[in-house]
N, C-alpha and C positions, 0 to 999 in steps of 0.2 A: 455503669458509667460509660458516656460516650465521648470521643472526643472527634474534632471537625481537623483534619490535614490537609494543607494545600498539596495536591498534584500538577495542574495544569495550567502555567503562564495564558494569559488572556491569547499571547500573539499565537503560542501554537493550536488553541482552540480555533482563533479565528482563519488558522489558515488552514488548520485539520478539513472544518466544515466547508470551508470554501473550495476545496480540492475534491468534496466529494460529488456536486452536481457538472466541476468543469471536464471530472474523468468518465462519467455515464456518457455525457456529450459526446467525448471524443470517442469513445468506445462504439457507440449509436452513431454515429458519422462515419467510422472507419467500418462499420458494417456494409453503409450504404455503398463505400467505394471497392469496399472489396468483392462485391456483387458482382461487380465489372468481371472480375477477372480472378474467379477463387479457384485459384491450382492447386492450396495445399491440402494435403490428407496423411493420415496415419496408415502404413503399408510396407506392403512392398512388390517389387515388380510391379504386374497389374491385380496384384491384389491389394484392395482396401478393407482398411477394419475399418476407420471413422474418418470419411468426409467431411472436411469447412466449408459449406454447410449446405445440409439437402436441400432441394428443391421446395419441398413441402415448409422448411422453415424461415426461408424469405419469403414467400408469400401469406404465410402466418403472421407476418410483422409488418408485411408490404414494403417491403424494400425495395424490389425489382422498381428497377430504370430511374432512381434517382440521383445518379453517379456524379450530376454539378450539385445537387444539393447539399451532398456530402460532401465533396471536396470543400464548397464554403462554410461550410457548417466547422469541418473541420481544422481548416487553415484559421479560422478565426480564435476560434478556443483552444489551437496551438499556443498561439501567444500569450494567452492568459492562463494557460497551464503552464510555462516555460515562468512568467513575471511571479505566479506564486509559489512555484517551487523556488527560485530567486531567495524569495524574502525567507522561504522558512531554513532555507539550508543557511543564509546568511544567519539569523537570530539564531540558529543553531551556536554559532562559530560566535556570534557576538556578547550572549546570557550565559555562554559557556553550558548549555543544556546537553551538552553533546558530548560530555563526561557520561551522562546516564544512561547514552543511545547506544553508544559503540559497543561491541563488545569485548569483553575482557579475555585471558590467557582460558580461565576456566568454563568462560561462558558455553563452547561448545561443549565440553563434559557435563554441564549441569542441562543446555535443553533438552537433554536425554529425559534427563530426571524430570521435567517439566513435562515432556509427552506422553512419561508415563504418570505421572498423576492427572493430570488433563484425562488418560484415559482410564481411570481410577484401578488401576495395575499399582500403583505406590501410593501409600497414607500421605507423606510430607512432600513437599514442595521444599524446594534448594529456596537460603535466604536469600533476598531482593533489596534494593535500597527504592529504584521507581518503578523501572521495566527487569522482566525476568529475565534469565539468558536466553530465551526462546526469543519473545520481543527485541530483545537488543539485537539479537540476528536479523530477526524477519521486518525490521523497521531499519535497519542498516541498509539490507539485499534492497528493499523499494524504493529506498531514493538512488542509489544506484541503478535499480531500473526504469526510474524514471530521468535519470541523465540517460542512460542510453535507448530509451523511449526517443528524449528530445534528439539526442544526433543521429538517430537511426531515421528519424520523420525528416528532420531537414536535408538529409544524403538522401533520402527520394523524392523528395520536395524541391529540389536545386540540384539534379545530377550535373548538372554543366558549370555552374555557376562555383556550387561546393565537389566539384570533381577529386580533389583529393581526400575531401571526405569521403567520399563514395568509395575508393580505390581503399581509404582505410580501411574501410569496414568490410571489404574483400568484392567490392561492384556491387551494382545498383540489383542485379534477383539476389544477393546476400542481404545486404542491408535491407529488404523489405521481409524479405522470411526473418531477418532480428525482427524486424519491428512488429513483424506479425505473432512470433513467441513470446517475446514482453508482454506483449496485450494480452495475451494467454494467462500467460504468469500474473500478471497486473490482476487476471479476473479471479483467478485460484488463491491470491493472495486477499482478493476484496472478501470470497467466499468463508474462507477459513477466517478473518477478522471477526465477520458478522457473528459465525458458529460461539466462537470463541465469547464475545462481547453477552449473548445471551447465556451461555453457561458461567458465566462469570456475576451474572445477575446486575440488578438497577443500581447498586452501588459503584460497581466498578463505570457504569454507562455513565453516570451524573457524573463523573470528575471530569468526564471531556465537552461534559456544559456547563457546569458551575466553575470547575475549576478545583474544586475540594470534595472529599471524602470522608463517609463518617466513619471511624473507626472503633470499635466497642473497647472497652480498657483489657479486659483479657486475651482479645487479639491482637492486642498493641503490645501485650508483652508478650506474647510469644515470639512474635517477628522477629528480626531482627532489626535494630534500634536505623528510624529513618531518618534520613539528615537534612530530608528537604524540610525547609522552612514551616513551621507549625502555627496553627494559628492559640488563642488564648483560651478559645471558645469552647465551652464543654456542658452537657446539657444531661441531667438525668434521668434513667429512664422511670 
């Protein structure tokens, strides 16, 4: 016996998907401008361990000397990253979805417990009602960093204009090294989703395009009992 559960409201699919070609952009655009002027590295003193980024890997991609392309490329899909994170932090706070996001007193104690079955070090997995404590964390942390994604770009993007932004975030070379480790984080965070997404298999993938999930009856009771909205529909095998 199978049964069909709603997971995923229409609005956060559609602004899931829509976030994912506007952040490649911005990611591929802040490449081109950081060309200009790549100071950061992993080191110390004059010793480096890992260079942002060798020589050999701009011209692998052909970046070199496109530094206006970037910038508009960039500035433009600023603002349509800034209007759809808008809407989804707003529907968050509006559908009240944002009970399931956050996380709770024990959620840090149990991502533990998630890391090690994720690396099949523990049999069971801590109960869940949407997202696991692992998720509720690392879906917290990115919209977080992507608010400080957006004031970290605009304090370098208007040092004069937003100058006391700038001075917040500790002057205009702080505020660009933030904004250059968010994009890090941003990529380490894209990485691990993907990993996770295929070890998770085509079931868990299709509720962030249908919007529902098929659930087997024996799996359905072991969980623990889910409170999101069920559909009537159940089909057997």
């Amino acid at each position: 016996m199978k049964k069909i559960i709603r997971k995923h409201p229409l609005a956060i699919r559609w602004l899931h998907w829509i976030n994912f070609p506007i952040m490649a952009m911005m990611v591929w655009s802040g490449l081109l401008i950081y060309w200009a002027n790549g100071v950061y590295k992993l080191g110390w003193g004059d010793q480096t361990v890992l260079k942002f980024f060798p020589k050999n890997f701009y011209e692998a991609l052909n970046v070199p000397f496109r530094l206006a392309e970037g910038m508009s490329m960039h500035f433009f899909f600023m603002w349509l990253f800034a209007i759809n994170g808008f809407f989804y932090v707003a529907y968050l706070i509006v559908s009240k979805e944002w009970k399931y996001l956050l996380p709770e007193k024990r959620s840090w104690k149990e991502a533990w417990q998630v890391l090690l079955h994720d690396l099949r070090l523990r049999k069971t997995s801590p109960p869940q009602i949407k997202y696991n404590a692992a998720q509720r964390i690392a879906y917290t942390a990115v919209i977080l960093m992507g608010i400080m994604m957006l004031l970290t770009g605009l304090a370098i993007y208007k040092p004069v204009q937003l100058n006391w932004l700038c001075k917040l975030l500790g002057g205009y070379a702080w505020a660009r090294a933030e904004h250059f480790i968010f994009t890090i984080l941003f990529c380490l965070f894209f990485l691990v989703h993907v990993l996770q997404v295929i070890f998770a298999g085509w079931n868990k993938f299709q509720a962030i395009i249908t919007g529902f999930e098929v659930v087997k009856k024996n799996d359905l009771e072991e969980s623990t009992p889910i409170t999101i909205a069920e559909t009537d529909k159940t089909t057997t095998e």
